[in-house]
N, C-alpha and C positions, 0 to 999 in steps of 0.2 A: 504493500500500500504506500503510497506518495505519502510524502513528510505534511504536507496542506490536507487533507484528505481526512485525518483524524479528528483536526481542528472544527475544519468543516461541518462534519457530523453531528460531532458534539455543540457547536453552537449551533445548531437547527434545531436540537432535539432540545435547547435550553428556550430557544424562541417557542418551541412548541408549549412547552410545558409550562414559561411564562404567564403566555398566553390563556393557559388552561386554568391553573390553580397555582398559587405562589407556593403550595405545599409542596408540589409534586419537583417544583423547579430547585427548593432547595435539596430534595431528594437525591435528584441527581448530582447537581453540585457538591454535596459531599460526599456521594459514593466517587467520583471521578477524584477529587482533589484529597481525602481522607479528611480535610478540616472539617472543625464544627461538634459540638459538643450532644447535641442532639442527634437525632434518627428516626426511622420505625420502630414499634416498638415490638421487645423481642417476642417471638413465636412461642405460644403457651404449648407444655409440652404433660404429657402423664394423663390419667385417666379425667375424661371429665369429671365435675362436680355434679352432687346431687341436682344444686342449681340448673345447671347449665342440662345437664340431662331434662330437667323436667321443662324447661324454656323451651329445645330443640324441640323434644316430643310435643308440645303444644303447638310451637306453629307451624309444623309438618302435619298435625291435626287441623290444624284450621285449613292450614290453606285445600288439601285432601278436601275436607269436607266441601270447601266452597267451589269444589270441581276444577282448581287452576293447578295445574299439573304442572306449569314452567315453577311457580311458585314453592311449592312443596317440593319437586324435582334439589331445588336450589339447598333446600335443607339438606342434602343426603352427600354421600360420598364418591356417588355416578349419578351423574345429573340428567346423563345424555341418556342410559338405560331406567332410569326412572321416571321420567316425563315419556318415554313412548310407549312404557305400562300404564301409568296413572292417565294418561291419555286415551288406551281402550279402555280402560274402566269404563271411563264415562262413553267415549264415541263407539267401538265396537261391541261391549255387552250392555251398554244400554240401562248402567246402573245409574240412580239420581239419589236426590233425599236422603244422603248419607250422611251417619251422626256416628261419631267413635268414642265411646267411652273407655279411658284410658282406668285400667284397674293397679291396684298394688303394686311398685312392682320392684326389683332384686337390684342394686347395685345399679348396672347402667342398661339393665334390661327393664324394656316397659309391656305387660301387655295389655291387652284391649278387646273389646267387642264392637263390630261394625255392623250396623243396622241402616240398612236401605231398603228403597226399592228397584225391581227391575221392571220394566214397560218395554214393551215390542209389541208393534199395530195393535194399542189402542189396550192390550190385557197386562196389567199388572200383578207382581207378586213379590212378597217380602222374601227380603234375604239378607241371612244373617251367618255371624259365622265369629270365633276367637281367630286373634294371632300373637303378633310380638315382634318388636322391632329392638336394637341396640344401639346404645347410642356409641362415639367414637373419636377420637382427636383425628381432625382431619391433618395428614403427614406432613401437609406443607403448609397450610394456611393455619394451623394450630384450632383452626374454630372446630366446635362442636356438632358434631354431622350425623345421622339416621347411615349406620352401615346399612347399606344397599343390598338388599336379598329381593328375588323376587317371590318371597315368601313375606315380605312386610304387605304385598298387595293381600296377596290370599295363602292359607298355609297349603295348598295342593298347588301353586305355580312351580314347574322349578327354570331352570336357564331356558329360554327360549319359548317357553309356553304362553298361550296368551287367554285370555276371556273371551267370549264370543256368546255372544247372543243371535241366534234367527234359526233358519230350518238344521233343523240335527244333520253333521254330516253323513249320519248314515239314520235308516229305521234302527226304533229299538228292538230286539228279539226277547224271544220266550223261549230260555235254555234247558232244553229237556234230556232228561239222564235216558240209561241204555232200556227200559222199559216206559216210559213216557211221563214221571216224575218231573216236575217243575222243578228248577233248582233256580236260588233267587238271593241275593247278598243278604237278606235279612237271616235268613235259615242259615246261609253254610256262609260267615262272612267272609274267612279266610278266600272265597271264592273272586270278589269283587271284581279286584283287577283283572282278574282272568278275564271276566264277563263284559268287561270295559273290552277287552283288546279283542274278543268274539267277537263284541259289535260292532266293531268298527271297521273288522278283515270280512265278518261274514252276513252284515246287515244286512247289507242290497242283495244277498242269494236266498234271503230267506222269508224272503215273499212280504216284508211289511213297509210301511209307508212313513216316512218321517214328522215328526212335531216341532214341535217349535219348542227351543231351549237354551240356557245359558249352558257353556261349560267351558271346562279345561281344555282346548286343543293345545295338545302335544306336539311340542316339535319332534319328536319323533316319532316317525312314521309306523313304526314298530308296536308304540305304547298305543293303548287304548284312551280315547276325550272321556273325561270323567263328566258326567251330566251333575250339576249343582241346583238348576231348578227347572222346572219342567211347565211352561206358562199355558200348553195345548198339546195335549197327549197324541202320537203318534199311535200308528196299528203296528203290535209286535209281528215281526214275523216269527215262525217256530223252528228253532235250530236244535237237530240232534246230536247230540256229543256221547262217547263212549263212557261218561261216566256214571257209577254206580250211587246212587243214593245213599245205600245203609254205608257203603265201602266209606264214601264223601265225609257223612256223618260220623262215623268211628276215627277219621283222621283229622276231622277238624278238634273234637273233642278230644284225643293225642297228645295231641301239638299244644292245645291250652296248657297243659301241665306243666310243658316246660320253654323259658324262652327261646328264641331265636332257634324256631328249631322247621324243617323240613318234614313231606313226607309223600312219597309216589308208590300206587300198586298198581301195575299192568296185571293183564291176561297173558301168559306165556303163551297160550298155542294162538294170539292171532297180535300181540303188540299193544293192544286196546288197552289205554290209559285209564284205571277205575277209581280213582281218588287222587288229588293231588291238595296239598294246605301247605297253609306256612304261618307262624306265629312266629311274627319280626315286628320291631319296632317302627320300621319303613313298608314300603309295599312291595319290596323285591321280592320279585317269584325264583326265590332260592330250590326251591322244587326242580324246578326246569333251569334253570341259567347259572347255579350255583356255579366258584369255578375253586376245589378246595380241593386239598391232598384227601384220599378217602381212605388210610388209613392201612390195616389189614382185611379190611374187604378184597384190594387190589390183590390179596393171593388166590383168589377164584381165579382172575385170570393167568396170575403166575404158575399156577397149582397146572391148568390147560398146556400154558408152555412148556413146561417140562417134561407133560406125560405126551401130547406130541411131536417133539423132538428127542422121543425115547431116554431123557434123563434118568427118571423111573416111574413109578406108579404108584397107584395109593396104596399099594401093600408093599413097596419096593423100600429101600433105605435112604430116608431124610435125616440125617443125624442131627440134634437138638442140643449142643454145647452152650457151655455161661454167656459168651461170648464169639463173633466171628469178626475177621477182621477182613477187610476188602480194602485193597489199593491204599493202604496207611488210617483207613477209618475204622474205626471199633465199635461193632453193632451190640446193643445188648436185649435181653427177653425183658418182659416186663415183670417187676417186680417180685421176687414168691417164685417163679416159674423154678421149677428142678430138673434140673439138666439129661437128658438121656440118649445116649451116645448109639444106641439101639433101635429108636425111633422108625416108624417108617413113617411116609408121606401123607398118610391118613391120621396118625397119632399128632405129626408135628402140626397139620393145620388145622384138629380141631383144638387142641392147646394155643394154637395163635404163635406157634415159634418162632420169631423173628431169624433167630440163629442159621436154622436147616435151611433158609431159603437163600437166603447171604452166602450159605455154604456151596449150593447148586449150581448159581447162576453164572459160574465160570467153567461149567461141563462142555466139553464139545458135545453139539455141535452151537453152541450160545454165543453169540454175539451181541453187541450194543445194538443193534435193531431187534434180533429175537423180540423182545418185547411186546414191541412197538408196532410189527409184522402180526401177532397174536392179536392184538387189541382190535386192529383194522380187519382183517381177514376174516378173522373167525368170529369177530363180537361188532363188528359195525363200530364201531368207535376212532372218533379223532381226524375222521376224512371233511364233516364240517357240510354233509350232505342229508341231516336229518329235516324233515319238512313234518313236524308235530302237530301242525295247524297254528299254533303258535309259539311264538321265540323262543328257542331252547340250544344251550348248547351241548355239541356231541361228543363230552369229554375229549381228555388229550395226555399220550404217553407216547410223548417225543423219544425216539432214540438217544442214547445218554453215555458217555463214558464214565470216566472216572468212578467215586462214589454216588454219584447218583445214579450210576447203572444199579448200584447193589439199593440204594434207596427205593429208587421205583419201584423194584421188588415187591416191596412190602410198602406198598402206597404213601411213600412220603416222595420225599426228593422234587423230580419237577411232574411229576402227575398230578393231574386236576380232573377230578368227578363232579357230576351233581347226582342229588338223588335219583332222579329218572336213572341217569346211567346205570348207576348200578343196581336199580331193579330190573330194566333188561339186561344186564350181566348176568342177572339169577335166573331170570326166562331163560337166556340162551343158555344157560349152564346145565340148567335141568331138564331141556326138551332137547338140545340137541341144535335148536335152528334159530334163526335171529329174526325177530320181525320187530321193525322198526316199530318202536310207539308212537301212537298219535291219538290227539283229544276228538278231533275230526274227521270224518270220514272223508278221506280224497276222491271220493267222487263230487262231492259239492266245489271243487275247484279243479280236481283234475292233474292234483300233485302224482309226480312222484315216489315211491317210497323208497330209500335206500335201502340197501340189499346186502349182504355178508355170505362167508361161503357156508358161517355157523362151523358145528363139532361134529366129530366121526362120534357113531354112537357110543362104543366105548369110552371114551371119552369123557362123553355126557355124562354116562352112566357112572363111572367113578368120581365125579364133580358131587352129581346128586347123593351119592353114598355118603362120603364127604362130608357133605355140607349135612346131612340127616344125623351123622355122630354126634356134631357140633352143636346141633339143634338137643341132643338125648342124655351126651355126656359128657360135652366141652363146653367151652366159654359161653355159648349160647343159650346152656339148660335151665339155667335161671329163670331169662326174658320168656322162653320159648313153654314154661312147665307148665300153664294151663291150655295149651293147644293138643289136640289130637290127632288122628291121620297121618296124613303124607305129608311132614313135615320138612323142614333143612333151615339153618342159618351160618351166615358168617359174621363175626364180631371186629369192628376198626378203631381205633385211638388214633386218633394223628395228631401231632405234637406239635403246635405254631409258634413260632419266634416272639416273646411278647406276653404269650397268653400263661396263666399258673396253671390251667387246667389245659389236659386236651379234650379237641371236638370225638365227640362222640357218635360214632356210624354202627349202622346194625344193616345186615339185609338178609332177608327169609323169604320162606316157599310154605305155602300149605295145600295143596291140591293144585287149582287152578290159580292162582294167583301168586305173585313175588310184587314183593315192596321191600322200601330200603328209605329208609330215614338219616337224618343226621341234625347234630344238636351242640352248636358255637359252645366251646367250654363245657360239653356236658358230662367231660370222666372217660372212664370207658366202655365201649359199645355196649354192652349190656346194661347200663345205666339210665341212659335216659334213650336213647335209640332205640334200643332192644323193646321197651314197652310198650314207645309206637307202633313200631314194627310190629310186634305180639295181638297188639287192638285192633289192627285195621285188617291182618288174619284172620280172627277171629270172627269176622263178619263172611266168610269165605267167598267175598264179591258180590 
């Protein structure tokens, strides 16, 4: 830059700023020259005050209510993503006559009740609903600001979602179980969100006509618009889904007992989904989408590897030591386990031996894919080609060197199940053949279903033996001791980085049916797993 050129600048921007306000002029003048005893004043730093929290939350209340979204926007900490929310408020769902009563509230959290109404062509209806907002030092301007969630709007918004009032993007349906059973979020609620995402993939096929409503549209294409008020009732159409009523019921009631917990039962001879719940604190369908280590379940399918790649068999020699070591890492049984060096392959998994299988998995002809080759071939799993009717993913047991060859083994390392999976793991283990699950039937859309080569009957049939000891006189006889028949279970702990407990998996067979649960922190499989598991048998579909 030219030696003139500085000066230049700087006396324009002294003219301008003259010109504007004599404050602004000495601003710059001292920051240019450092004289001068004054300034800005400094940047308030540290948590807001009670004060200042209840100031903020006042006039983000007011201006909100008076419908000025630049104004309220101005209060928050994204000014740009809050004025284009607080602006469909009022312009796309059509809410007015909004009054917020601010309640109690903790530190620098406020919450509130919001009481409007909504009006579209001429019919009105109240709506109302709790939330909470935070208040926060804004980082650069030190003032006091509404952290910015798009859960201050509504607690169902989340990134990218918006309100909408006018015709439903889809008819709402009448979802009916495998005998013609109404199923409905007041009865089965763990159901909700399913029934959200039915309506929305399977509305328009299913013969009904839409109404006029407020709701949550999803940015994502995948989630189901959650209906919040209903101003002119649509005609349901009637969607049938393979699930079981009593099954539904016994797994919603499950799952209440313990938190954050899973649980899926298919039909092994045709795939068909008979109960799916989830008692979580969010409304993730950890049933279908979970994506978690699954513990010692995963020796179903380890147990498969080995008998067909003739390592040995369930009556062959898996030997069961204190400890095994692979590649410099040192596996050990769970706790209490006593060692037996005598073992065969049926003894070691219904005890849960972590050791014997750590022991095998370096047998010719085992490679770092064997696995992984088992998982996809024979059990449909990890290829990312399941079409369930809705969003599910198709577990994953990547090829793996090192220690986590010998981890994956025994369901830790880098393998991830959800429940589904591993109740079709049990279908396929116990019939021999893999049929994809799904809540829908692919003829209303004309899916696809992925396909597997499944098990040689032998195979099979030493899986199901297996897993029946486990169910009679191993780790599973506890969960499993008031069921009868044709039973089997396998029991999982997986051990998360973080967590004091591990998550707890269970998966069993009783006739026609396999399910498989799992339970954040719940111990081990037979704990909180295993009961679900046990309950939703018990219904026998």
């Amino acid at each position: 830059m030219r030696k003139g050129a500085k000066a230049a600048i700087v006396g324009s921007v002294f003219a301008v700023m003259v010109g504007g306000a004599g404050y602004g002029a000495y601003n710059v003048v001292t920051a240019i020259s450092g004289d001068g005893a004054g300034g800005p004043a400094p940047v308030k730093t540290g948590p807001p005050s009670s004060e200042e929290v209840k100031e903020t939350s006042e006039k983000f209340f007011a201006a909100w209510e008076k419908g000025s979204a630049a104004a309220a926007a101005e209060e928050t900490n994204n000014s740009a993503a809050a004025e284009q929310l607080l602006t469909g408020f009022r312009e796309d769902a059509h809410i007015t006559k909004v009054k917020i009563t601010a309640g109690r509230g903790s530190g620098a959290t406020v919450p509130y009740k919001v009481a409007a109404k909504v009006t579209y062509d001429g019919t009105s209806k109240s709506f109302g609903y709790y939330s909470r907002l935070t208040v926060v030092r804004g980082e650069t301007t030190g003032k006091a600001l509404v952290d910015w969630e798009p859960t201050v709007v509504h607690p169902d918004l989340g990134d990218g979602d918006t309100l909408v009032t006018g015709e439903a993007a889809s008819p709402p349906i009448e979802a009916v179980d495998r005998k013609g059973a109404v199923l409905t979020k007041d009865k089965y609620p763990s159901l909700g969100p399913i029934l959200d995402v039915l309506r929305t993939k399977y509305g328009d096929k299913a013969g009904g006509t839409p109404g006029i409503e407020l709701a949550v549209h999803r940015a994502d294409e995948n989630a189901g618009d959650k209906t919040l008020v209903t101003l002119a009732k649509g005609e349901p159409g009637k969607l049938h889904t393979t699930l079981s009523a009593s099954a539904q019921g016994a797994a919603e009631r499950a799952v209440e007992k313990y938190d954050e917990s899973s649980v899926v039962a298919v039909k092994p001879s045709t795939g068909e989904v008979l109960a799916v719940a989830n008692h979580r604190k969010d409304e993730f369908n950890a049933a279908f989408e979970g994506t978690l280590a699954p513990g010692s379940t995963m020796k179903i399918i380890t147990s498969a590897m080995l008998i067909d790649n003739g390592v040995t068999s369930m009556n062959g020699p898996a030997p069961c030591p204190d400890t095994a070591v692979w590649q410099s890492q040192k596996f050990h049984n769970l706790e209490g386990m006593k060692a037996n060096e005598s073992a065969t392959l049926a003894n070691s998994f219904m005890r849960s031996c972590n050791t014997a299988f750590i022991k095998l998995i370096d047998e010719k002809p085992l490679t770092d894919e064997s696995l992984t080759t088992e998982a996809q071939d024979r059990f449909g799993l990890g290829r990312n080609n399941w079409k369930t009717g809705i969003t599910s993913f198709d577990g994953s047991v990547p090829a793996s060197g090192g220690p986590d060859r010998a981890a994956n083994a025994i369901g830790q390392g880098q393998v991830q199940m959800s429940p589904l999976n591993m109740a079709s793991v049990t279908a396929t283990a116990i019939t021999g053949a893999f049929h994809q699950p799904y809540l829908v039937s692919p003829k209303l859309d004309d899916r696809e279903l992925a396909t597997a080569r499944g098990l040689s009957g032998s195979t099979a049939a030493q899986l199901k033996q297996m897993m029946k000891l486990t169910a009679t006189q191993g780790t599973g006889a506890q969960a499993m001791a008031g069921l009868s028949g044709d039973i089997g279970a396998k029991t999982g702990s997986a051990e998360v980085d973080g967590q004091s407990k591990s998550n707890s998996w269970f998966t069993g067979f009783r006739g026609d049916i396999a399910a498989a649960a799992m339970t954040q922190e719940g111990g081990h499989g037979g704990d909180a797993a295993g009961p679900i598991v046990a309950a939703v048998l018990q219904t026998g579909g």
